[in-house]
C-alpha positions in Angstrom: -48.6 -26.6 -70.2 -45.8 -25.3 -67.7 -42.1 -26.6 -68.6 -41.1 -29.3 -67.1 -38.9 -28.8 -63.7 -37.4 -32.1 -61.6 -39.6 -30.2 -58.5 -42.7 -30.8 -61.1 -42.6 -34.3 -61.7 -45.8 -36.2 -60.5 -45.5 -38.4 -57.6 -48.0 -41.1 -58.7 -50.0 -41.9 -61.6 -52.9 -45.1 -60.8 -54.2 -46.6 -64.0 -57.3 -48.2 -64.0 -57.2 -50.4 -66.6 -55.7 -50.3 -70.5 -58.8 -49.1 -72.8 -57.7 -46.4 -74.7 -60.3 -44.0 -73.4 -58.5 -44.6 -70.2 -54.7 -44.5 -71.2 -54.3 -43.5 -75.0 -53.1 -39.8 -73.6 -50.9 -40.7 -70.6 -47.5 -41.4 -72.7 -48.2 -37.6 -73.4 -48.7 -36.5 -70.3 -46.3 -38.5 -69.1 -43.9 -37.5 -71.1 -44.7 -33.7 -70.3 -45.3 -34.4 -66.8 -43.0 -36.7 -65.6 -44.0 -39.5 -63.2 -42.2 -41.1 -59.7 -44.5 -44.3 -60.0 -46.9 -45.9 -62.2 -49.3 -48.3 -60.5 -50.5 -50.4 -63.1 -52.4 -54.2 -64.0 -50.9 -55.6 -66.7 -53.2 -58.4 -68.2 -53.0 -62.0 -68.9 -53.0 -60.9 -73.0 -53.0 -65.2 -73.6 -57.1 -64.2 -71.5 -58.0 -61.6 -73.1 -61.2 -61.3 -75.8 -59.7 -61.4 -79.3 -61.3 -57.9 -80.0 -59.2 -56.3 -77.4 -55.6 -57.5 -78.5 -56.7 -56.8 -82.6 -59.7 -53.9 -82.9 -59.4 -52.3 -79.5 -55.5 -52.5 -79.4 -55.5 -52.9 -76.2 -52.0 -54.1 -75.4 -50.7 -51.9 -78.2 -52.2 -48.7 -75.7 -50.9 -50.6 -72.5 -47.1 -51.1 -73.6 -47.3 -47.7 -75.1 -47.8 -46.5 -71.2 -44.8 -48.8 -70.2 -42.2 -48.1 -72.6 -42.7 -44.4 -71.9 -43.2 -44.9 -68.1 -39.7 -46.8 -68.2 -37.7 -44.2 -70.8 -38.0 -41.1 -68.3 -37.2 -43.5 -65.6 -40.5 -43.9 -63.8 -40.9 -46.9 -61.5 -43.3 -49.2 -62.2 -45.3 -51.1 -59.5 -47.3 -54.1 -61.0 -51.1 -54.3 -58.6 -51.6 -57.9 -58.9 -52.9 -57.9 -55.6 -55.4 -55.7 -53.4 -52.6 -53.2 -51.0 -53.1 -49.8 -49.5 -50.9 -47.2 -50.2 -50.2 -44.3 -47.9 -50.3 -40.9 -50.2 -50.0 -38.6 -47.3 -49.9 -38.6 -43.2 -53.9 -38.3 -43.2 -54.3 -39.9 -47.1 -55.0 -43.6 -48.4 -55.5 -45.1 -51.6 -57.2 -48.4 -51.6 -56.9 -50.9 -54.8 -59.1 -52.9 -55.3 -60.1 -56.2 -57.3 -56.7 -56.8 -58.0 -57.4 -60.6 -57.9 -60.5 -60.8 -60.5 -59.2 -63.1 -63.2 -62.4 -62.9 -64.5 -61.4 -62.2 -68.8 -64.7 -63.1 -70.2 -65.0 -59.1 -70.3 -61.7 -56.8 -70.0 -63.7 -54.9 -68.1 -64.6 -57.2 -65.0 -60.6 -57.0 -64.3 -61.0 -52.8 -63.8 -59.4 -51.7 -60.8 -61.0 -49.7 -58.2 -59.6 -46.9 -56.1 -60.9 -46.1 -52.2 -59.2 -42.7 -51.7 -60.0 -41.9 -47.7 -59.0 -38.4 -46.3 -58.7 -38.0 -42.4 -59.0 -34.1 -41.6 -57.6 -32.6 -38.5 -60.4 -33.2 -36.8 -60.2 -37.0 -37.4 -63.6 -36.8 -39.6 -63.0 -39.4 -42.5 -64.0 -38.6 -46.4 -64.4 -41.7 -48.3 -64.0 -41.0 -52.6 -64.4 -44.7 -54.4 -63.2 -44.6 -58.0 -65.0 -47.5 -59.7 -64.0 -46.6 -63.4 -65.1 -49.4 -65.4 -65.9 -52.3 -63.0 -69.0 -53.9 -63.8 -71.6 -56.4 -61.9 -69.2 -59.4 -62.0 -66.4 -57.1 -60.4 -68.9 -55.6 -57.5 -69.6 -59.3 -56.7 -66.2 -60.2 -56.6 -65.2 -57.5 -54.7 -68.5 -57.3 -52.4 -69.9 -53.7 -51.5 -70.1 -54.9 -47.9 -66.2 -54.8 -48.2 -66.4 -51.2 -49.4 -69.0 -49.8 -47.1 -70.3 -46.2 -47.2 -68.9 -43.9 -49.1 -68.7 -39.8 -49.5 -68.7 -39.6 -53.2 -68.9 -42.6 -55.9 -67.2 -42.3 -59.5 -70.2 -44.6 -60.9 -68.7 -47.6 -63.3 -68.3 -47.7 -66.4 -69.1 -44.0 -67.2 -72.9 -44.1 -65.6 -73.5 -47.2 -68.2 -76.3 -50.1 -66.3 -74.0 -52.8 -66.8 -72.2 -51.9 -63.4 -73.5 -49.6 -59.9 -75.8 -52.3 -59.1 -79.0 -52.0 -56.5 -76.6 -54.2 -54.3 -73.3 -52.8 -54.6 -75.6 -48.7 -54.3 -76.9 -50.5 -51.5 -73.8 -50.9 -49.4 -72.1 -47.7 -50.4 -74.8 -45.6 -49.8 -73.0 -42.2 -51.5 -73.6 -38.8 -51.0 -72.9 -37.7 -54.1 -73.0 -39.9 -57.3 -70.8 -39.3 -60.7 -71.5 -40.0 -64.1 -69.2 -38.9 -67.0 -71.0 -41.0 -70.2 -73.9 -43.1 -71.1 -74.1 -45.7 -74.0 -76.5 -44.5 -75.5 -75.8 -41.2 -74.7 -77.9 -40.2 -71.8 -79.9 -42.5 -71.4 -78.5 -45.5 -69.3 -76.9 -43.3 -67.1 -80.2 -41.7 -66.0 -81.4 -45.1 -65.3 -78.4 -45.4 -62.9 -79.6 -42.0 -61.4 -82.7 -43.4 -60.8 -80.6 -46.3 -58.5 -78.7 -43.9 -57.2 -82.1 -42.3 -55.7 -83.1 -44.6 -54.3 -80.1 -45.1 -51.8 -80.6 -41.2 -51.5 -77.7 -40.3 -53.1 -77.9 -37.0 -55.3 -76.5 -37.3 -58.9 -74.6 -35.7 -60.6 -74.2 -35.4 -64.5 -71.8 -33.5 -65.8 -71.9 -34.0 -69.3 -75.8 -33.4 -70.2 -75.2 -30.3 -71.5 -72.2 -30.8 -73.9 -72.6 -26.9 -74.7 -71.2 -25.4 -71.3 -67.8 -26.5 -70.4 -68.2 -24.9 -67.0 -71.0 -27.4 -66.1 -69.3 -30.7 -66.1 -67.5 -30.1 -63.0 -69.2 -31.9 -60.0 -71.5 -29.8 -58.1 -71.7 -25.7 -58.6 -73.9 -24.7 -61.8 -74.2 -28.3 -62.7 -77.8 -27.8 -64.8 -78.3 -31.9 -64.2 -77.9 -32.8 -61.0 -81.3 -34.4 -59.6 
């Protein structure tokens, strides 16, 4: 890791939601990083499952984010609300379901992230990152409202409890991404199979846990059907 310069400090840091396979490392990186902005939800915790706020520590994870976020000074902006925010000239992120108050599941509330790219040549690239919505959050936020996309970050790791036939349906990727499967491997090659069958080729990095090289998207990738 580089040291730390004021010239190195990352602009922006999105957070998804609070599991701690999302955020338990960002104080680090934070920390070693430095960080302009932190976009954040923080939850109702008076909503939230009882197995988040004791087993899960989920708030413990969450404030650990903030209190670091706000001792080297980083501003925090709250998304309580769907917004796009301009990253470049020719760059947008898109948050969405912002509004879900859905708590039954901490994971309905996940945000998702539309990054578009307009080239020179005006061509559009659309990258949604779903991380861990699942089928409540794709009704709620409607696939329609999404549309076609380049490249889809499938929910929930590749798990079948989110990336509907609907919401597949509508955005129509390219390219499909799974990092993780509950059971491992096996869900997520039912979501390949849905993927298919909007013609979208899959990817899945992980299958082979034994070359490192082979869980970036696309070149080498052993897996990809």
């Amino acid at each position: 890791f580089p040291t730390r310069r004021s010239s190195d400090l990352i602009d922006k840091v999105f957070v998804t939601h609070s599991h701690s396979d999302h955020i338990e490392g960002l104080p680090y990186l934070l920390d070693k990083f430095g960080c302009k902005e932190l976009y954040i939800k923080t939850p109702n915790w008076s909503r939230m499952p009882a197995i988040e706020l004791g087993e899960w520590k989920t708030k413990q994870y969450h404030e650990a984010v903030i209190n670091k976020a706000n001792s080297i000074g980083a501003k925090i902006i709250e998304l309580n609300s769907d917004r796009t925010i301009n990253l470049t000239d020719r760059t947008t992120l898109r948050v969405v379901n912002a509004g879900n108050n859905d708590y039954s599941n901490y994971n309905n509330i996940s945000l998702g992230f539309l990054f578009e790219f307009r080239a020179v040549n005006n061509t559009k690239r659309r990258y949604f990152i779903q991380a861990d919505m699942s089928y409540q959050s794709e009704n709620f936020v409607g696939g329609q409202n999404i549309g076609k996309v380049d490249i889809l970050k499938l929910g929930h790791h590749g798990n079948t409890n989110s990336s509907s036939e609907i919401w597949l349906n509508y955005l129509k990727p390219s390219y499909s991404v799974a990092t993780l499967g509950y059971p491992l491997g096996t869900q997520v090659k039912l979501n390949a199979m849905r993927c298919k069958f909007v013609s979208s080729k899959v990817f899945l990095p992980n299958d082979n846990p034994n070359r490192s090289e082979e869980r970036r998207v696309g070149k080498e990738c052993p897996r990809c059907v």
